[in-house]
GUTIDREN-373141 format. One record per atom (N, C-alpha, C): residue in three letters; x negated, y negated, z. Coordinates in steps of 0.2 Angstrom, whole numbers, plus 5000, padded with zeros to 4 digits. Example, Ala and Ser with C-alpha at 12.3 -4.5 7.8 and 13.67 -1.06 7.14 Angstrom:
ala493450285039ala493850225039ala493450165039ser493650115035ser493250055036ser493650005039
This chain:
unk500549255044unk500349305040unk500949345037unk500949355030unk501449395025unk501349455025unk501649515024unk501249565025unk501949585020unk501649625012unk501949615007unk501849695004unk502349735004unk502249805002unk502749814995unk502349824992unk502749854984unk502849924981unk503249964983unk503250044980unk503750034974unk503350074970unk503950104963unk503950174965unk504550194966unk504650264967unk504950304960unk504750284955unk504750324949unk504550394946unk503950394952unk503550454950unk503750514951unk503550584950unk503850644950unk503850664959unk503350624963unk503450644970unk503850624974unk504450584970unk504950544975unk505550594972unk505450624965unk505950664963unk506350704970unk506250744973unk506150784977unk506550804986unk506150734986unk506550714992unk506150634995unk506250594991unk506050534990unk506150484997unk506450505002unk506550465010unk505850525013unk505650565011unk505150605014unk504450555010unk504650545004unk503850535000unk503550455002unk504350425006unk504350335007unk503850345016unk504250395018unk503850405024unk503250395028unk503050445022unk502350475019unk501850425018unk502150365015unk501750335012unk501750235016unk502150235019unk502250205025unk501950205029unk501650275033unk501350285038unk500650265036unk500350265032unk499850215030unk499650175029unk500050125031unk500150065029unk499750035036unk500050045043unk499550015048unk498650005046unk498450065044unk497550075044unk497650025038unk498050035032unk497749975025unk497549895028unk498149895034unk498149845035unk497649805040unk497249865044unk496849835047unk496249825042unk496049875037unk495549885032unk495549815028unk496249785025unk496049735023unk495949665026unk496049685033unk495949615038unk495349595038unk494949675040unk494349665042unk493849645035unk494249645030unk493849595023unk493549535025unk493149515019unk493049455021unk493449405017unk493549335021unk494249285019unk493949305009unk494649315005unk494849285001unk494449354994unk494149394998unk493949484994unk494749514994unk494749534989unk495349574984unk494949624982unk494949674983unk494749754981unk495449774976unk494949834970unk495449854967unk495149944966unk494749934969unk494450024967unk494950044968unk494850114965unk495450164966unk495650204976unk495150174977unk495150214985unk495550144989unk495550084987unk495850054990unk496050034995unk496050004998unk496750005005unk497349935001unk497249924996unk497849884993unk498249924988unk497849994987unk498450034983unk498750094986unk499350084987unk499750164990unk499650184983unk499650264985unk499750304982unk500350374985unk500650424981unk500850474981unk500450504983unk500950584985unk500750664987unk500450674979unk500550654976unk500050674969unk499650644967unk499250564971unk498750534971unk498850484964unk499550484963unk499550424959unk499850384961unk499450294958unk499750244961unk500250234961unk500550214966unk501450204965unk501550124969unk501250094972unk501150014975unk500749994977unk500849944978unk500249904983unk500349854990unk499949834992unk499949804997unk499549735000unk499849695001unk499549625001unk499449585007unk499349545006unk499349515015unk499249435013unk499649395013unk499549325012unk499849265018unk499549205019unk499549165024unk500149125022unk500549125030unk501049075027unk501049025032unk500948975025unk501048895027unk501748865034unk501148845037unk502048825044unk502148755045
């Protein structure tokens, strides 16, 4: 298993203090990952409440989060 995180820190919530807003957004990452485990094989969610999309302190999406099998 790959466990693939994408952040664009562009947004206005990384202006600020931006190793605070990566933190933040880190710490969430464990629950997504359970959340998209317990999918079923081969389900991609894209609602906005997601567990594939981080978002910021101002609830805009700033990455995503994936999870894919790696061949051995």
């Amino acid at each position: 298993m790959q466990i693939n995180i994408e952040i664009v820190a562009d947004t206005s919530a990384f202006d600020e203090q931006p190793t605070e807003e990566l933190r933040r957004i880190l710490e969430t990452v464990p629950r997504k990952v359970l959340e998209i485990l317990m999918r079923k094989p081969g389900c991609v969610c894209d609602a906005p409440e997601s567990a594939d999309i981080l978002k910021d302190t101002n609830g805009n999406n700033c990455g995503k989060l994936w999870i894919t099998e790696v061949s051995s």
